[in-house]
C-alpha positions in Angstrom: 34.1 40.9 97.0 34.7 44.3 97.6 37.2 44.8 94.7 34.9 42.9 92.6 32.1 45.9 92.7 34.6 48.3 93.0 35.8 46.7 89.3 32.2 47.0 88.3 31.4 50.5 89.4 34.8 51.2 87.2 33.6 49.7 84.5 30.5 52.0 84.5 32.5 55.1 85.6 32.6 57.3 82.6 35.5 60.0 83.8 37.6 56.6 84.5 37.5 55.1 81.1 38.1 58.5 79.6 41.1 58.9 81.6 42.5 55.6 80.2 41.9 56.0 76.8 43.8 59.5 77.5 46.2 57.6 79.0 46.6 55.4 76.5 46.9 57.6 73.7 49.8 59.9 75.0 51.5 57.0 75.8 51.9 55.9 72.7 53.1 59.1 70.9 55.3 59.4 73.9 57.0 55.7 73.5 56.9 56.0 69.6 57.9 59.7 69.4 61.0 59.1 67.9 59.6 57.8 64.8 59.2 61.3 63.5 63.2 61.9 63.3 63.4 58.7 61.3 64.6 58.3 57.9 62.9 56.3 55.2 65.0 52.9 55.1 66.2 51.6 51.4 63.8 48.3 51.5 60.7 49.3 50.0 60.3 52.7 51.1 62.4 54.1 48.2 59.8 52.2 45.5 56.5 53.0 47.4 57.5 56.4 47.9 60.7 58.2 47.5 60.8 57.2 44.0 56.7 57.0 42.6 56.7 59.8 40.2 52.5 59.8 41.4 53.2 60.1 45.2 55.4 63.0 44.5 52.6 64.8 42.7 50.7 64.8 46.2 47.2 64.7 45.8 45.8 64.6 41.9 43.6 62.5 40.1 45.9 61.2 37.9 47.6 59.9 41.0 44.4 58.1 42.0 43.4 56.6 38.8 47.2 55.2 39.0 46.7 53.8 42.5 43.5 51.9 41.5 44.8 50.5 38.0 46.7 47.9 39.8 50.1 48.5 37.8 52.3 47.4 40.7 51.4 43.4 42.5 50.4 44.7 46.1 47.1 45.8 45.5 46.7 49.1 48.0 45.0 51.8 46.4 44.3 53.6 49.5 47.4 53.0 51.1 49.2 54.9 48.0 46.8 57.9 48.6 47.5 58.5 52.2 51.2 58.7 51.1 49.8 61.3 48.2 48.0 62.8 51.1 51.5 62.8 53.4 53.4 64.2 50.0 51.0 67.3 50.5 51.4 67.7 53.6 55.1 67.4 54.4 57.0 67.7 50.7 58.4 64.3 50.9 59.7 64.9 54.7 60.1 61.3 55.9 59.5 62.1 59.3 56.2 62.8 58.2 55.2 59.9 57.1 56.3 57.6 60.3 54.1 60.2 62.5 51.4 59.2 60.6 51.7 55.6 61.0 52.7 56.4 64.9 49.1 58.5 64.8 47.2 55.4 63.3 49.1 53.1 65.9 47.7 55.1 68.4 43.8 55.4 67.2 44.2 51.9 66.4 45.1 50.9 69.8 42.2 53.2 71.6 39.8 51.5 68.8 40.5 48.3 70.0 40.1 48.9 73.8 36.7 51.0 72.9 35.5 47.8 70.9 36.4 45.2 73.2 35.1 46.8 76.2 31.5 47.8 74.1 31.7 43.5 72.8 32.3 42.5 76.3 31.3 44.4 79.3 34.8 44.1 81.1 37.3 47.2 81.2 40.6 45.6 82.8 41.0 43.3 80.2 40.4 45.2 77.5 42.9 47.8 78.6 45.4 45.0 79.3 44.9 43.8 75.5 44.8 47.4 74.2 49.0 48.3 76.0 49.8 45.0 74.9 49.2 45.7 71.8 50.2 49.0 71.3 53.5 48.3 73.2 54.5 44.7 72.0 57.8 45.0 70.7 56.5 42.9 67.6 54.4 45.8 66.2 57.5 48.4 66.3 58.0 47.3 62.1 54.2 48.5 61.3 54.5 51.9 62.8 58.7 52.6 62.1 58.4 51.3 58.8 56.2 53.7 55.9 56.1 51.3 53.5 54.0 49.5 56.4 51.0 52.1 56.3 49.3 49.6 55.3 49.5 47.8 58.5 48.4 50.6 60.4 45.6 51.8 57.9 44.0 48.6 57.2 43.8 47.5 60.7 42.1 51.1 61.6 39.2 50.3 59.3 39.2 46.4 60.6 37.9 48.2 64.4 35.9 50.7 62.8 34.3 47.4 60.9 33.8 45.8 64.1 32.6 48.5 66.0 29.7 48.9 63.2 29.2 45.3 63.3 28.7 45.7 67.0 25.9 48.3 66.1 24.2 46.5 63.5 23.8 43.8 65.8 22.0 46.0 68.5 20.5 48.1 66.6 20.1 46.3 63.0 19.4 49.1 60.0 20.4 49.7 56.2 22.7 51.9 57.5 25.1 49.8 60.3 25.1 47.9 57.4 26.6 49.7 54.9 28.9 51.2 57.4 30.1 47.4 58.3 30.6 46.4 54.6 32.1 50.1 53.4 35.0 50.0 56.4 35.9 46.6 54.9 35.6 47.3 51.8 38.1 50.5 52.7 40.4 48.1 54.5 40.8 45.5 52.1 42.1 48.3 49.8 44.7 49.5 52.8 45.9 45.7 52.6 43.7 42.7 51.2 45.2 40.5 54.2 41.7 41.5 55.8 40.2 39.2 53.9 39.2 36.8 56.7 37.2 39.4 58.3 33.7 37.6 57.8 35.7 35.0 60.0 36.8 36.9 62.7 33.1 38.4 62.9 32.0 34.7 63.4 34.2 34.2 65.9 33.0 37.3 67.8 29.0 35.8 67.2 30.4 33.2 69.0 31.6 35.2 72.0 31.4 37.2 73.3 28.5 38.0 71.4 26.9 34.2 72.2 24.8 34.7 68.8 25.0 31.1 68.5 22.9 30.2 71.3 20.5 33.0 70.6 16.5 32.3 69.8 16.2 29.0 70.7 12.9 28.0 72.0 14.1 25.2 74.5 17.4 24.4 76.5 16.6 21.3 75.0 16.8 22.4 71.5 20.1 24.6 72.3 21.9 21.1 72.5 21.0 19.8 69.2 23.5 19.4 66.2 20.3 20.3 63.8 20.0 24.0 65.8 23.4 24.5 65.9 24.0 24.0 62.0 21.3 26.0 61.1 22.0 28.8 63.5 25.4 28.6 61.9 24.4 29.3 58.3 21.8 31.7 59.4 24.9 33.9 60.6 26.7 32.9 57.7 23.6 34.5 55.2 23.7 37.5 56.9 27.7 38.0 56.0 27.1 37.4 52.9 28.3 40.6 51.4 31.7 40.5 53.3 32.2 37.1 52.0 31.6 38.0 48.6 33.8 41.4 49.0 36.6 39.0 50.7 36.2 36.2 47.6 36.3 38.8 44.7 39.4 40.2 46.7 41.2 37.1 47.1 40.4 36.2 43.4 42.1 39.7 42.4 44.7 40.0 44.7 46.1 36.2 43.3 45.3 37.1 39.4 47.0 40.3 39.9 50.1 39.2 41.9 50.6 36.3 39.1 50.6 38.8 36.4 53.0 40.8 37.8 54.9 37.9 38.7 54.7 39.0 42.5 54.0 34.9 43.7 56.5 32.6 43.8 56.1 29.5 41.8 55.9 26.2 42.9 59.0 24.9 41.3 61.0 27.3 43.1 59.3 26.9 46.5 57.2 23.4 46.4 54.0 23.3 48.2 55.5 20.6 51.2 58.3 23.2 51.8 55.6 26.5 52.0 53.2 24.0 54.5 56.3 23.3 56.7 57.3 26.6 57.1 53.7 27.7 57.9 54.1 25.1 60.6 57.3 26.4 62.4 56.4 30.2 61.0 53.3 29.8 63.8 55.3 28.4 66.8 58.2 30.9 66.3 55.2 33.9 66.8 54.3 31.9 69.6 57.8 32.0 71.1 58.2 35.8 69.9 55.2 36.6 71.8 57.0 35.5 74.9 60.2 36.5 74.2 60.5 39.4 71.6 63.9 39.7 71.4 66.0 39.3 68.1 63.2 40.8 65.9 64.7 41.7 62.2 63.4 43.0 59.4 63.7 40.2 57.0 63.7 36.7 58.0 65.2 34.8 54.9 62.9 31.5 54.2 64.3 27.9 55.4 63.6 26.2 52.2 64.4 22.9 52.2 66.7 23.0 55.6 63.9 23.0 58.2 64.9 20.0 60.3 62.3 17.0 61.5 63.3 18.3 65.1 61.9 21.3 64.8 59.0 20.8 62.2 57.7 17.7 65.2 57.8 20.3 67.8 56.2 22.8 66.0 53.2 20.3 65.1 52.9 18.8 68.2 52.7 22.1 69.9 50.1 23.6 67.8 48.0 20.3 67.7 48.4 20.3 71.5 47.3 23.9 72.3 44.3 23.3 69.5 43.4 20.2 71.4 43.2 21.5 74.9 41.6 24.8 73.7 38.3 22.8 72.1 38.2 20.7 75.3 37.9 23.7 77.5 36.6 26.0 74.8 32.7 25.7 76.5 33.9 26.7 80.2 36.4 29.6 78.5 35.0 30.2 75.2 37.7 33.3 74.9 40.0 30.6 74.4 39.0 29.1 70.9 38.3 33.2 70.0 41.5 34.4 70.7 42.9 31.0 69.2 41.3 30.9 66.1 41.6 34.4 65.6 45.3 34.0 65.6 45.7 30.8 63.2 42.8 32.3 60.8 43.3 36.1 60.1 47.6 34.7 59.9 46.6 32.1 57.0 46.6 34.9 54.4 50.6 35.5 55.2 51.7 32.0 55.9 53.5 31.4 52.6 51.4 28.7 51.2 50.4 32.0 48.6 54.0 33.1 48.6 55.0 36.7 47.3 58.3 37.7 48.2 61.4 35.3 49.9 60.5 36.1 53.4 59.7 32.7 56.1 57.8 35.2 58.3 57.3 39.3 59.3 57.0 40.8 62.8 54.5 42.9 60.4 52.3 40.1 59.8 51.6 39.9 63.7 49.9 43.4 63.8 45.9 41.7 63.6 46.9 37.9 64.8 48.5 38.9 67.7 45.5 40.5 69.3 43.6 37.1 69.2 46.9 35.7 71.5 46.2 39.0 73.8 42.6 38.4 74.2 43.5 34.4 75.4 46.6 36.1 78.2 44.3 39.0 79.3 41.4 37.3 79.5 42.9 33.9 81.0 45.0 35.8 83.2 41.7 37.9 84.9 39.9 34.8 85.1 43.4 32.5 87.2 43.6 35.7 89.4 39.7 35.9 90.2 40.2 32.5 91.3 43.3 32.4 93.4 42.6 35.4 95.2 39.0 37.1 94.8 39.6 39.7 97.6 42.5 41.5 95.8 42.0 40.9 92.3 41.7 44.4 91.1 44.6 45.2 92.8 47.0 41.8 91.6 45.4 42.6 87.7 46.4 45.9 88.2 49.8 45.1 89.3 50.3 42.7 86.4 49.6 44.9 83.9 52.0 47.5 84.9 54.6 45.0 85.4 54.6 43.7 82.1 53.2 46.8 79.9 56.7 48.6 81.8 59.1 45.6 80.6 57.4 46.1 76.8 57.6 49.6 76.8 61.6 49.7 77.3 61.6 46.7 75.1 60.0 48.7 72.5 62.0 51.8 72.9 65.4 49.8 72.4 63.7 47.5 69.3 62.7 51.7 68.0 66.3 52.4 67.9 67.1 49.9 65.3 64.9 51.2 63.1 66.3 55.2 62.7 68.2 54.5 59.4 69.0 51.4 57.1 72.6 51.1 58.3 71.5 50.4 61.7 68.5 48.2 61.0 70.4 46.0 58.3 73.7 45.9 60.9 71.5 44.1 63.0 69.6 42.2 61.0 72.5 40.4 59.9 73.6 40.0 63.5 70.5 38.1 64.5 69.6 36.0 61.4 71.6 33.0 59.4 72.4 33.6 55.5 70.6 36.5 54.9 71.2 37.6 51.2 68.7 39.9 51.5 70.2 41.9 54.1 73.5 41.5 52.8 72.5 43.1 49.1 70.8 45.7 51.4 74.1 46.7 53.1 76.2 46.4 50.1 74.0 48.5 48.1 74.5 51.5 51.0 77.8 51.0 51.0 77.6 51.4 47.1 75.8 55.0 47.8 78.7 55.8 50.1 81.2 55.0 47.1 82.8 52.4 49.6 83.3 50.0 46.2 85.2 47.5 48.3 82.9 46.8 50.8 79.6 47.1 48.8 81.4 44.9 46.6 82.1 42.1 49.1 78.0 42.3 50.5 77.4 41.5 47.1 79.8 38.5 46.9 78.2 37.7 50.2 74.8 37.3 48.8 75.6 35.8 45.7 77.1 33.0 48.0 74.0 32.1 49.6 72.0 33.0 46.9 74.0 32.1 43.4 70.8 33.0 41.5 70.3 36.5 43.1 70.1 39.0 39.8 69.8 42.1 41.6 73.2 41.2 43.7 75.2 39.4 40.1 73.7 42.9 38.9 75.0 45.5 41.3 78.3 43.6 41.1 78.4 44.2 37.7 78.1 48.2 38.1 81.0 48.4 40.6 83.1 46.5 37.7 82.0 48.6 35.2 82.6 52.0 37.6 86.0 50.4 38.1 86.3 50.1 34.3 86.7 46.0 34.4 84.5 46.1 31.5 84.3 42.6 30.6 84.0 41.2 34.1 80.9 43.9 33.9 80.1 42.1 30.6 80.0 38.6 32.3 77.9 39.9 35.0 75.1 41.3 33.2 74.6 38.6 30.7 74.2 36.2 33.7 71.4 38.6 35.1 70.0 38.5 31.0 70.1 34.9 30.7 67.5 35.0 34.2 65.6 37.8 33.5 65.4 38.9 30.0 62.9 42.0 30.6 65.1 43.3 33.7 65.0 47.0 32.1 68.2 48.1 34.1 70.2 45.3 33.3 70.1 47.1 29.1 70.3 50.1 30.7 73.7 49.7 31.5 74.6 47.4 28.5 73.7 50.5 26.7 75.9 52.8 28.4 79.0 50.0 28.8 78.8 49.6 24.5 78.9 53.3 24.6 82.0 53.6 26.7 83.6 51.0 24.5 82.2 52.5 21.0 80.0 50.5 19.8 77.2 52.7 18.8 74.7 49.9 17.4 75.1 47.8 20.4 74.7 50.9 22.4 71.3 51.6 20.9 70.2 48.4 20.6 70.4 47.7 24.2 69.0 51.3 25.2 66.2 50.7 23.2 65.3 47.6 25.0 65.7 49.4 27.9 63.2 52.2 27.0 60.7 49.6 25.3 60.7 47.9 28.8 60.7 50.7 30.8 58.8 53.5 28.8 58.0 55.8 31.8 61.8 57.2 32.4 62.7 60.1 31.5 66.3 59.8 31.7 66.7 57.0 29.7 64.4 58.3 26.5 67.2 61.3 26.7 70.4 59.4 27.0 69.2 56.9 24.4 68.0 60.3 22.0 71.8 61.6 22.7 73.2 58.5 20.8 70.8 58.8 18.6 72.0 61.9 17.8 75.5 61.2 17.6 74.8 58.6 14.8 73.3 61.6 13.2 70.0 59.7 13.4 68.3 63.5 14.0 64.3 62.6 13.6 64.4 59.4 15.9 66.6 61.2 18.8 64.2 64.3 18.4 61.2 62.0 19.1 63.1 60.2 22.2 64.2 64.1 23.5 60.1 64.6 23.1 59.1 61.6 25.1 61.9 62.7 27.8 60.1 66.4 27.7 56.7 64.6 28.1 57.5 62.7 31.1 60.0 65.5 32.7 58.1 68.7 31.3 60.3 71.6 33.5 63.8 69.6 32.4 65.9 72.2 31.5 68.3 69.6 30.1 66.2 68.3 28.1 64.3 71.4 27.0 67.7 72.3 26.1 69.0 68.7 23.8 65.5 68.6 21.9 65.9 72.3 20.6 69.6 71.2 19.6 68.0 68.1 17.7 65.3 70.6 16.3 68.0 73.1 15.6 70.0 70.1 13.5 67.0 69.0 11.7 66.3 72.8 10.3 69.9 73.3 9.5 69.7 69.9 7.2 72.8 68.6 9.0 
C-alpha cells in the first residue's frame, strides 16, 4: 500500500515528471547522436533530396507551389518544405537533415508520454510506453533514414492532434477545434497514412476517455444496445470534419498514386496474394516486437510463395489474440485500444493499396507500434499490482530499466547499419532471401566506384530474381555500353523499351550510343524523346542542341541551348554553346 500512494503522490509531483521528460529527451539525442555524421543513403534520399532542383533552392515559393502540385505519387507537401527548410539551414549537409528527424524523434517521444499521462492519470506507464517507443529498435529507419521525415513529422502533428482533442473534450470551444482538425490536417500532408486518425480518437473515447458510457440517465440504460448505438454515432457526428478531411485524402492520395502509376496493379500483384501478405505482414511485427533482430531496409514481397504453414499460423494467431482481447476487453479495456490501434492505423500500409514492391517496412511500425506498447505497459502494471502490491513501484521500476537498457544497445548496434548505403545494403542482403532490390542497390554503388565487374554481377543478380527488373536490364546496359559492347548495350535497352516506353533515360542513352556509332538521325531522334519526356533537364536540352548543331541544324539547337540556359541560368557551358550557335546563325554558316 505504501508504494501505491507513493506512485500517486509521483504522479502529482510536478519537479518529478519534469525530471523525466528531461530525462527522456537527452536520452534520445544521446542514443541517436550518431545520426548527425550520417550520409544520405542511395534509396530514395537521392530523389527526395539530393537531386530536387526545388529542395536545393531552400526556401522559395516556387518550391512550395511545387510541393503542393502533387507532380511526384507520395503526396507530402509539408514534408518537402521541411527539407527546403533543412536546404537553408545546412547547404545540403546530410547530417543535417538526420538531426532533424533525431530532434522530431525526440519531441515526438516526450509528446506521447505528456498525452498519455494528461488521457490517463497514470505516469509509470506512460513513461514505459514513451522509452519503448523512442528506443525500440524498429523505429531506428524513421529517424536514420531522411527520406523518412515524414515518419517523424507526421506522427508530431498526430500527438499535437490528440493533445487538442484532449482539450476540446474538457474544455469544448471553436478554437480546440480548429486546433484538432488543423494538426491533422498538417499531418496528413507530412504523410496521408494518418488517415485513420478519427479512428484512433474513437478508440481513445472509448478509454481511457470512457465517452461511451457518458450521460446516461440510468445504469440500466448504460446496458442497452439502443444507448450504445446512439452514443456511438453521436461521437461519430462530432468527428465529422476529420472524417471528411481523411475521405477527401484517401480519395486523392489513390487518384494521384494511379496517375503517376505509383500503385501496383492487380494483374501484377492479385488481390488474394496482397490479403495474404497483410496476414503474415501483421504476425511478423508481432514477432519483431519481441525480437527485433534482423531488421533491413527492404523486405522484398512473397508473392505467390507464402506457404499454407505460415499463412494458418499467422490467421490463427491474430484471430486468437482478437478473440481473447473482446472477451476480456470490459475488465482491461486498454486491451482492445492498444489492439485495435495497432491492426487499424497499420491497414493504410498493408499492401491491399500497394505502392512500391515492399511485403512490409520497420517504418510503417512508427504509429502501430505504440497501440502494442500501450497493451505491454499497461498489462504489465496491472500483472505486477496483482502479484505483489507491496513492491510494485519498485518491480515496475525495475522492469522498465531492464528492458529500456537491452533496447537501447539494441538500437545503438541496428544505428550502425544505417551510416552509409554500403553498410546498410551489405546487410540487408545478409538477412533477407532474393532481394533484387538490394542487389540493384549494391551494384549500382559499385557502378559509382567504377568496380564494372562487380556492379555488373549485382545486376545479373537481380535480373535473376527479377527477369522483368528495367532499372537492373538498364544499368546493365550502361556498363556494356562504357565497356564499348555496343550491341549487347543495344539488346539491353530495347528490352527496358519494349517495358517501358516513356522511361526518359533509357533514350537518353540510345541517343548518345547512335552518336558514338554515327548515326546522327537515330541520335536525335532518340534525344528528342528523351527531352519530350523529360523536359526539365538541363543537360539533356544541351547535349541534344550539340547534335543539333553538328547536323548544322543552327535555329533548332539554338532553341534547345535556350531551354538548357532557362533551366541552368549561371551554366557557363551552356552560356558559352548558345552564343556559339548564335554566333553561327549571324555568320550564315
Amino acid at each position: 500500500m505504501k508504494s501505491i500512494s507513493f506512485h500517486k503522490k509521483l504522479n502529482k509531483d510536478f519537479l518529478y515528471v519534469s525530471g523525466l521528460v528531461l530525462f527522456l529527451g537527452i536520452s534520445v539525442l544521446l542514443i541517436f547522436k550518431e545520426v548527425s555524421s550520417f550520409k544520405f543513403i542511395t534509396l530514395d534520399d537521392y530523389t527526395y533530396i539530393v537531386n530536387n532542383l526545388f529542395i536545393q533552392k531552400g526556401l522559395s515559393l516556387e518550391g512550395i507551389k511545387w510541393a503542393f502540385s502533387g507532380s511526384i505519387s507520395m503526396y507530402i507537401p509539408l514534408t518537402f518544405i521541411s527539407y527546403m527548410f533543412d536546404w537553408q539551414i545546412y547547404n545540403g549537409y546530410s547530417g543535417g537533415f538526420h538531426f532533424t528527424n533525431l530532434v522530431l524523434h525526440m519531441f515526438n517521444s516526450i509528446l506521447l508520454f505528456t498525452v498519455l499521462k494528461k488521457y490517463t492519470k497514470t505516469l509509470l506507464p506512460s513513461v514505459f510506453v514513451a522509452f519503448l517507443f523512442a528506443f525500440h529498435p524498429i523505429h531506428v529507419e524513421s529517424v536514420a533514414w531522411a527520406s523518412e521525415r515524414k515518419d517523424v513529422l507526421s506522427t508530431f502533428f498526430f500527438l499535437i492532434s490528440i493533445f487538442f482533442y484532449h482539450r476540446q473534450i474538457k474544455k469544448p470551444n471553436t478554437l480546440n477545434s480548429i486546433l484538432v482538425s488543423l494538426s491533422y490536417l498538417l499531418g496528413l500532408l507530412s504523410k496521408p497514412m494518418l488517415v485513420t486518425f478519427p479512428f484512433v480518437l474513437l478508440l481513445l473515447d472509448y478509454w481511457p476517455l470512457n465517452r461511451f458510457c457518458l450521460n446516461v440517465p440510468s445504469m440500466k440504460q448504460r446496458h442497452q444496445l439502443k444507448f450504445h448505438i446512439l452514443r456511438f454515432i453521436e461521437l461519430l457526428r462530432e468527428k465529422t470534419s476529420l472524417f471528411l478531411l481523411s475521405i477527401t485524402f484517401s480519395l486523392f492520395i489513390l487518384m494521384a498514386q494511379r496517375s503517376h502509376g505509383g500503385l501496383a496493379s492487380f494483374q501484377v500483384i492479385p488481390l488474394n496474394i496482397r490479403i495474404e501478405n497483410a496476414i503474415l505482414s501483421y504476425a511478423m511485427y508481432l514477432k519483431k516486437l519481441f525480437w527485433p533482430i534482423d531488421l533491413a531496409v527492404f523486405y522484398p514481397h512473397p508473392m505467390d510463395t507464402i506457404s499454407n504453414t505460415a499463412l494458418g499460423i499467422s490467421v490463427l494467431l491474430l484471430l486468437g489474440i482478437t478473440v481473447w482481447i473482446i472477451k476480456v476487453g470490459k475488465k482491461y479495456p486498454y486491451l482492445p485500444v492498444g489492439w485495435f490501434w495497432y491492426l487499424g492505423t497499420m491497414i493504410p500500409v498493408t499492401g491491399i493499396s500497394q505502392s512500391g514492391m515492399q511485403a512490409m517496412a520497420d517504418r510503417f511500425a512508427y504509429i502501430p507500434f505504440i497501440g502494442l506498447y500501450i497493451i505491454l505497459c499497461w498489462g504489465t502494471f496491472s500483472l505486477i499490482n496483482r502479484l505483489s502490491p507491496k513492491y510494485n513501484y519498485y518491480a515496475y521500476i525495475g522492469l522498465i530499466i531492464i528492458t529500456i537498457s537491452v533496447l537501447m544497445a539494441l538500437t545503438r548496434s541496428q544505428l550502425d547499419l544505417w551510416r552509409d548505403s554500403e553498410t546498410l545494403y551489405a546487410h540487408t542482403l545478409k538477412v533477407t532471401q532474393n532481394n533484387y532490390i538490394m542487389h540493384y542497390a549494391m551494384g549500382d554503388i559499385f557502378a559509382k566506384k567504377a568496380n564494372l565487374q562487380e556492379a555488373k554481377n549485382q545486376f545479373h543478380k537481380a535480373v535473376q530474381i527479377e527477369p522483368r527488373f528495367i532499372n537492373a536490364i538498364f544499368s546493365i546496359g550502361k556498363i556494356n555500353q562504357i565497356e564499348g559492347k555496343l550491341k549487347d548495350a543495344l539488346l539491353m535497352y530495347y528490352q527496358v523499351i519494349e517495358q517501358r516506353p516513356n522511361y526518359y533515360p533509357v533514350h537518353k542513352q540510345l541517343g548518345y550510343l547512335w552518336l558514338q556509332l554515327g548515326n546522327l538521325d537515330k541520335a536525335i531522334f532518340y534525344l528528342q524523346n528523351a527531352v519530350s519526356i523529360n523536359p526539365e533537364n538541363a543537360k539533356l536540352h544541351n547535349d541534344l542542341a550539340s547534335v543539333l548543331l553538328n547536323e548544322q541544324n543552327i535555329e533548332k539547337a539554338i532553341f534547345q541551348f535556350k531551354k538548357a540556359i532557362e533551366l541552368k541560368p549561371k551554366n557557363q557551358e551552356y552560356q558559352k554553346n548558345y552564343k556559339k550557335a548564335l554566333k553561327l546563325s549571324l555568320s550564315g554558316k
